[in-house]
N, C-alpha and C positions, 0 to 999 in steps of 0.2 A: 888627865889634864883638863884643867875646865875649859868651859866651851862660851865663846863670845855671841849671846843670842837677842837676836831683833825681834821683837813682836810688835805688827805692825797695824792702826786700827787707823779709821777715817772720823772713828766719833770716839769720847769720853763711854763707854760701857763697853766697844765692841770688843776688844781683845778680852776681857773679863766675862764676857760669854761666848766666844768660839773656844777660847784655850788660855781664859785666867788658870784649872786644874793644871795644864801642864806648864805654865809661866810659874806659879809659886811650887811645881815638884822640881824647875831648875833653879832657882833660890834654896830649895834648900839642899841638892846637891851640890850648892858652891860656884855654881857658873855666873857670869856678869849677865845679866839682864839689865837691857833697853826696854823701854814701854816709848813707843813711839805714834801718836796721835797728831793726824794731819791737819783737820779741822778745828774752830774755834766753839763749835754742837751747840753752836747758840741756834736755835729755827724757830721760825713763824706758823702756825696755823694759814691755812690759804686765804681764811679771812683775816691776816695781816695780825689775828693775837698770839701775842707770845707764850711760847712752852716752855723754850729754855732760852736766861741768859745765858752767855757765855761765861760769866764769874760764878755763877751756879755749878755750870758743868766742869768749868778748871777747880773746884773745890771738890767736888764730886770726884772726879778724876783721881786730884792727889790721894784722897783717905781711902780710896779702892787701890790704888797703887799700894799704898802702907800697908793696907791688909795684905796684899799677895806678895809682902817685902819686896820689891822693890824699890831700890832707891836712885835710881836715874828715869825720871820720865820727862820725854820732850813735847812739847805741845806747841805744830807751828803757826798755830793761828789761823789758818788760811777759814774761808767763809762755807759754811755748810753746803750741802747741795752745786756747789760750783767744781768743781775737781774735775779735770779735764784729762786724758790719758795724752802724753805730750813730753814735749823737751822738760820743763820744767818741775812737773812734778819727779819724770826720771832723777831729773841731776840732782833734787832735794835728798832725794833717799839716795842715790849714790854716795853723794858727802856724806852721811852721817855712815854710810855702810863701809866708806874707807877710811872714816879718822877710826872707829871702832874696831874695825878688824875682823866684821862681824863671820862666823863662819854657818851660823845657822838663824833663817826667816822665818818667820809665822807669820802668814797676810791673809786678805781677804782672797777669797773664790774669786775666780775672776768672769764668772757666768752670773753672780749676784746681780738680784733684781735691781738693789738703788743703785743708783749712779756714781753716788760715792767710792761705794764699795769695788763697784768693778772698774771704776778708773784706777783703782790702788792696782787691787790683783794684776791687772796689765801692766802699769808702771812697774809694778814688782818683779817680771820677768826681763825686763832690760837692767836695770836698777839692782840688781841680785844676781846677775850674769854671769859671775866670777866666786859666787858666794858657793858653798859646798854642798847646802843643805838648805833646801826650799820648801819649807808647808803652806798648804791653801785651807783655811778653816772656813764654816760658817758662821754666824751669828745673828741672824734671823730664822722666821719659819717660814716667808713666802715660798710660794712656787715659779717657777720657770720652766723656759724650754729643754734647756738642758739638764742632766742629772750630775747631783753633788758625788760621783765615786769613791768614796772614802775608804782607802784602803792601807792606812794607818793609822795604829790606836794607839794612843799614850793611857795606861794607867795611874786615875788620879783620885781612885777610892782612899788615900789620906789625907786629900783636897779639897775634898768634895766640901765640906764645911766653911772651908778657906774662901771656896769658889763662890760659894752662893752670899757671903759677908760681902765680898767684894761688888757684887750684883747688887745688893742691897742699898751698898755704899751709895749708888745712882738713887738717892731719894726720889730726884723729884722724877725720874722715868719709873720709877718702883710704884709711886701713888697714879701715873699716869696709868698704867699697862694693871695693875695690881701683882697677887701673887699667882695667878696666870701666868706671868710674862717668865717667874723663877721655875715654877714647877716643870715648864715645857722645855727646858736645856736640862732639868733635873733628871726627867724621865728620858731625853734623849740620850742622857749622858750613859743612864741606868740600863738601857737599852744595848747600847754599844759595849758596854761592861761586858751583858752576856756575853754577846759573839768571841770574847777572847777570855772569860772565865774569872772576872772579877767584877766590884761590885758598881765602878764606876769608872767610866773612859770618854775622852773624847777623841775624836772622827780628825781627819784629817785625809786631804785630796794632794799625794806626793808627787811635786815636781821634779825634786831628785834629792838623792839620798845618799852620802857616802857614809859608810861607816870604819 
């Protein structure tokens, strides 16, 4: 039976670097995928210059979505760096997690350093309450107090190609960061591989899991 799956980012790249490999290995097992991005990743420099419009990154967005086939991605606009763990962002992802049906999430960590990020993963645990199947990814390198335990691994050594297009698709983060920014989820991913005896995986911190 295929499986109703949410994946859940605060910016236009992050789901394509925590777990685009396992987003396009359920495309093409047949399952519905959601690509679901809460912010509009337009942001400022501190000195008030722009990095990314918004219509930059909803373009960016879509042709990494196409790459990792999917074809429902929501983008709710809301304003970067503002995301607040709260009634409202719950009940945003609620709606979208009951008209869908969804039975399995993919979100941020909820120990992530930006603010963004861990306002999801929080919202995610009310907001997914009911859902059967809950994943916490990364998709940065900083560090923190806590540690990421990742103690489930998707194989996505036939994705891995799929993965890094999709990454790529993000031009104008791709010229910002260069090819640094690809190679370091390249090797994380390649890393992760080992530990379960293929050539590429990514990590995931289970909140629960039925099978």
């Amino acid at each position: 039976m295929n499986k109703n799956i949410l994946a859940i980012g605060a910016h236009f790249d992050d789901i394509e670097l925590g777990c685009g490999g396992t987003v396009a290995r359920h495309v093409a097992n047949g399952d519905n995928v959601i690509m679901l991005v809460l912010t509009d990743s337009a942001y400022l420099n501190y000195d008030g210059t722009m990095i990314r419009t918004k219509e930059i990154a909803l373009r960016e967005g879509e042709n990494a979505a196409k790459i990792l086939g999917v074809k429902n991605l929501i983008s709710c606009g809301l304003e970067t760096k503002t995301l607040q763990y709260g009634y409202e962002l719950i009940e945003l992802m609620n709606k979208i997690i009951d008209e869908n049906k969804i039975d399995t999430v993919y979100t941020h960590w909820d120990k992530d350093v930006h603010q963004d990020h861990s306002a999801i993963g929080k919202a995610t645990f009310n907001a997914a309450r009911h859902v059967k199947n809950m994943f916490m990814y990364r998709s940065n390198w900083y560090h923190t107090s806590s540690e990421f335990r990742g103690n489930y691994y998707s194989d996505i050594s036939d994705f891995m190609d799929v993965k890094i297009a999709s990454v790529k698709a993000h031009e104008n983060e791709y010229k910002k960061f260069g090819q640094g920014w690809v190679d370091f989820f390249v090797n994380e991913n390649a890393n992760a591989g080992k530990k379960i005896g293929c050539k590429y995986a990514e990590t995931f911190e289970i909140i629960k899991c039925y099978v």
